[in-house]
C-alpha positions in Angstrom: 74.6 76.7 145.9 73.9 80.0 147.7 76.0 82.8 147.5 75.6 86.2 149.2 76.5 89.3 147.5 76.0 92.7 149.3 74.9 95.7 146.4 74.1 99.3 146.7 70.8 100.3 146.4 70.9 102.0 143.2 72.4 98.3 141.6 69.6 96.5 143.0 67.0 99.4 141.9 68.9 98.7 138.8 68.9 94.8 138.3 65.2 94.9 139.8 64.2 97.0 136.8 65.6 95.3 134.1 64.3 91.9 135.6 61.1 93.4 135.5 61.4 95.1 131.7 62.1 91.0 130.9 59.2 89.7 133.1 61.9 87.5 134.9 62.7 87.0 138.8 65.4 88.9 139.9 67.4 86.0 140.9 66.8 84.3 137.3 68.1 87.7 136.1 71.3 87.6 138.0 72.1 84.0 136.6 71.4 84.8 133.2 73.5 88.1 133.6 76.9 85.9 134.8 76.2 82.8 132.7 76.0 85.9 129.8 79.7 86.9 131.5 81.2 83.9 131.7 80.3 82.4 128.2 81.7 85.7 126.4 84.9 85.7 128.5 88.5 84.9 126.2 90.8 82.7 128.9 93.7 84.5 125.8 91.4 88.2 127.4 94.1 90.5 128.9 94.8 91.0 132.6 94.4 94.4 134.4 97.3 96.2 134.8 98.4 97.4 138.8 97.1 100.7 137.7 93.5 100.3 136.0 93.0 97.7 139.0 94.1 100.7 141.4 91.5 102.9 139.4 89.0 100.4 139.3 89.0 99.7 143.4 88.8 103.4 143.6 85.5 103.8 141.5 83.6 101.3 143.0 84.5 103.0 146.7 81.6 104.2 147.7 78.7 104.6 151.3 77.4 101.3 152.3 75.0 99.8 152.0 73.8 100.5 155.9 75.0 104.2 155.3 72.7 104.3 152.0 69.4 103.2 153.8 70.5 105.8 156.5 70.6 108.8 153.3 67.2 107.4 151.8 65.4 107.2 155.3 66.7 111.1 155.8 65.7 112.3 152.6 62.3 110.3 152.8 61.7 112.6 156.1 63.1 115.8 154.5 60.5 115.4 151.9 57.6 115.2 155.0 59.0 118.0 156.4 60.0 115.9 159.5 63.8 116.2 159.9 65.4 117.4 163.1 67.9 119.7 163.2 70.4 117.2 164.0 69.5 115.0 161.2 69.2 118.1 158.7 73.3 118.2 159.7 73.3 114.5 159.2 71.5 114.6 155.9 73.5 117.7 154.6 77.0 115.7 155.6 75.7 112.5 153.9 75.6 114.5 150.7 78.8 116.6 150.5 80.2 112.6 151.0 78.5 111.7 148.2 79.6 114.7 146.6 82.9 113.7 147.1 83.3 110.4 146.1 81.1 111.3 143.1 84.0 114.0 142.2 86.8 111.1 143.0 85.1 108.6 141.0 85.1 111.0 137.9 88.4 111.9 138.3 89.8 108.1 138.2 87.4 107.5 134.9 88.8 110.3 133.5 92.2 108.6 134.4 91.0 105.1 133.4 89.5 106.5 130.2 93.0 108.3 129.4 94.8 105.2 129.9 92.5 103.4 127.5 92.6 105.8 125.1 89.1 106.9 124.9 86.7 109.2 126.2 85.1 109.5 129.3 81.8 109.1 127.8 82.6 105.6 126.0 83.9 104.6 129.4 80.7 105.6 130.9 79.3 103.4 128.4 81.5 100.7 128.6 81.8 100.7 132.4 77.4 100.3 132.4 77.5 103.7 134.6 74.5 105.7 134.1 73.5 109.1 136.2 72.0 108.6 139.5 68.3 109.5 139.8 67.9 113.1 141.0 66.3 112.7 144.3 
């Protein structure tokens, strides 16, 4: 069976390193990582609650993936010096949205993390969110 899954670029940067730290194929990596899922998941496990679901649909909003591609490509000419002025605007709008929905997203962790009674580091942690790398 085939099934198509679309990612951001950072996730597959992400699941292509860790295949490669275990010498795997990145597919092989994928199937280990659900099978992994699946096995450790209680059927007695809670549900989501209306409101951490809410939160949860609201940190994964984020730029496609065509949009993404677009923000790489325009920093990839910024660093060649090679930007037009109208992509310099482009660029420099690409990344207040990013801004943005970076501030969002920490605002609803900080919610989710309150309604879990923990910190916003542990649900960092517990969430697998790490820091973007500084481009």
């Amino acid at each position: 069976m085939n099934i198509t899954v679309d990612i951001t670029a950072d996730l597959e940067s992400r699941l292509l390193q860790e295949a490669a730290k275990q010498g795997i194929d990145p597919g092989q990596f994928i199937v280990h990582a659900v099978r992994a899922r699946l096995q450790g998941q209680d059927a007695t496990a809670p549900c989501l609650d209306a409101e951490q679901s809410r939160l949860l649909e609201d940190i994964n909003r984020g730029l496609s993936q065509t949009q993404w591609s677009r923000y790489y490509a325009l920093v990839a000419k910024r660093q060649t010096d090679a930007l037009t002025e109208d992509e310099y605007a482009e660029l420099t709008a690409t990344s207040n949205r990013i801004e943005e929905l970076n501030a969002h997203r920490m605002e609803r962790l900080a919610e989710l993390a309150r309604l879990r009674g923990t910190s916003l580091s542990e649900m960092l942690d517990q969430l697998g969110i790490v820091p973007p790398p500084v481009i």
